[in-house]
C-alpha positions as CSV (number, residue, x, y, z in Angstrom):
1,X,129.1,147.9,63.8
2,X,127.2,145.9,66.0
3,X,125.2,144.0,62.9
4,X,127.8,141.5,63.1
5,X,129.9,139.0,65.9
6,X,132.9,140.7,64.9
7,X,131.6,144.1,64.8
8,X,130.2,143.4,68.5
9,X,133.4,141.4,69.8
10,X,135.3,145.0,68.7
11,X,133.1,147.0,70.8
12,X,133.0,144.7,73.9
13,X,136.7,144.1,73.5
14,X,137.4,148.1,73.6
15,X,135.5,148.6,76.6
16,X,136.7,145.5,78.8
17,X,139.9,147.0,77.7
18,X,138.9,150.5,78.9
19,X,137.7,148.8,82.6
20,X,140.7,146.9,82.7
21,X,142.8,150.8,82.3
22,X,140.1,152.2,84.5
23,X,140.5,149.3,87.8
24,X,144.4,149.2,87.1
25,X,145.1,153.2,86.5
26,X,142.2,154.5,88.9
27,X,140.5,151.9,91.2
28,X,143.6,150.4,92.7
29,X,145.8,153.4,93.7
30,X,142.8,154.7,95.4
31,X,142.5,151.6,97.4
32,X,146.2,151.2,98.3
33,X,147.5,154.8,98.5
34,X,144.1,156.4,99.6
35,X,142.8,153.6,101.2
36,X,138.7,153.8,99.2
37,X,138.3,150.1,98.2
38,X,134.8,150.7,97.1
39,X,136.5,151.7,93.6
40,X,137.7,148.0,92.9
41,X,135.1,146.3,94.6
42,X,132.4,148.1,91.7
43,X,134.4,148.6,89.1
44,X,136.6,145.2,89.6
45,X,133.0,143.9,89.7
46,X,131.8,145.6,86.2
47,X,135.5,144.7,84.9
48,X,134.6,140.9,85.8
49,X,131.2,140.7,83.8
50,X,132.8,142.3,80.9
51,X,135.5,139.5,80.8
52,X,133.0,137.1,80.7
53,X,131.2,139.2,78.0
54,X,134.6,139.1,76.1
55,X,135.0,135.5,76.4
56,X,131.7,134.9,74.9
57,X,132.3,137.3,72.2
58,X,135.3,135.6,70.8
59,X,133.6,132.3,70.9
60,X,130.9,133.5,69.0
61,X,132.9,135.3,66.7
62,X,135.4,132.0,66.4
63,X,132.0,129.8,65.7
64,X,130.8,132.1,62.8
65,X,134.0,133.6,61.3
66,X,136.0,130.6,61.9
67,X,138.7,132.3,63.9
68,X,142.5,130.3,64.2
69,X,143.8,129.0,66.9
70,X,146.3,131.4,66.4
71,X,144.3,134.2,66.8
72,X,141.9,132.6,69.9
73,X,144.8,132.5,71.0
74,X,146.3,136.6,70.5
75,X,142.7,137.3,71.6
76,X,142.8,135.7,74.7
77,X,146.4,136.6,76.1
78,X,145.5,140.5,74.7
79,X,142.7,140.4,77.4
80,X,145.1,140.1,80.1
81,X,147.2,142.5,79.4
82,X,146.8,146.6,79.6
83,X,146.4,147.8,76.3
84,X,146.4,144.1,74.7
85,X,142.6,144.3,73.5
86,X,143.4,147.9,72.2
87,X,146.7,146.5,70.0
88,X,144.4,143.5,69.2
89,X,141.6,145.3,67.4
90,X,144.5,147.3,65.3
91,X,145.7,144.4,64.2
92,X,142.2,143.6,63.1
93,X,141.4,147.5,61.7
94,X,144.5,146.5,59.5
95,X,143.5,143.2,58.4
96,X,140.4,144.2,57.7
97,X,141.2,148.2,55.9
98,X,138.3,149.3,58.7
């Protein structure tokens, strides 16, 4: 899976998604209902490289498997919503028959 850009944007995408989950679902209740910031500020931290990771992956994968607009596009909006990079690579699984 990781052999190829698209194989690696899948598996970057699925854990960005998972820290996005993990900082929305875990990290901030703690801080506003139990009052422990340290939970967002590391994993709001490892979230933040892991957009940036995300980022790069679908410009690389646009570059060599000349992604759409269209689909920078879907890409893009599904990493900022919960769940979006999860529906995302579906849609791929199913374009693909992975």
């Amino acid at each position: 899976m990781l052999n190829t850009p698209l194989g690696r944007f899948r598996v970057v995408s699925l854990i960005e998604g998972l820290s996005f989950l993990v900082l929305l679902g875990i990290a901030m209740p703690l801080k506003y209902f139990a009052d422990i910031p340290t939970g967002v500020t590391l994993v709001g931290w490892i979230h933040g490289v892991l957009f940036v990771l995300y980022i790069a992956a679908v410009v690389h994968v646009t570059l060599t498997d000349g992604w759409s607009l269209k689909r920078v596009t879907g890409a893009l909006i599904a990493s900022l919503l919960p769940f979006g990079p999860f529906v995302f690579d579906a849609r791929l699984r199913r374009e693909r028959k992975w």
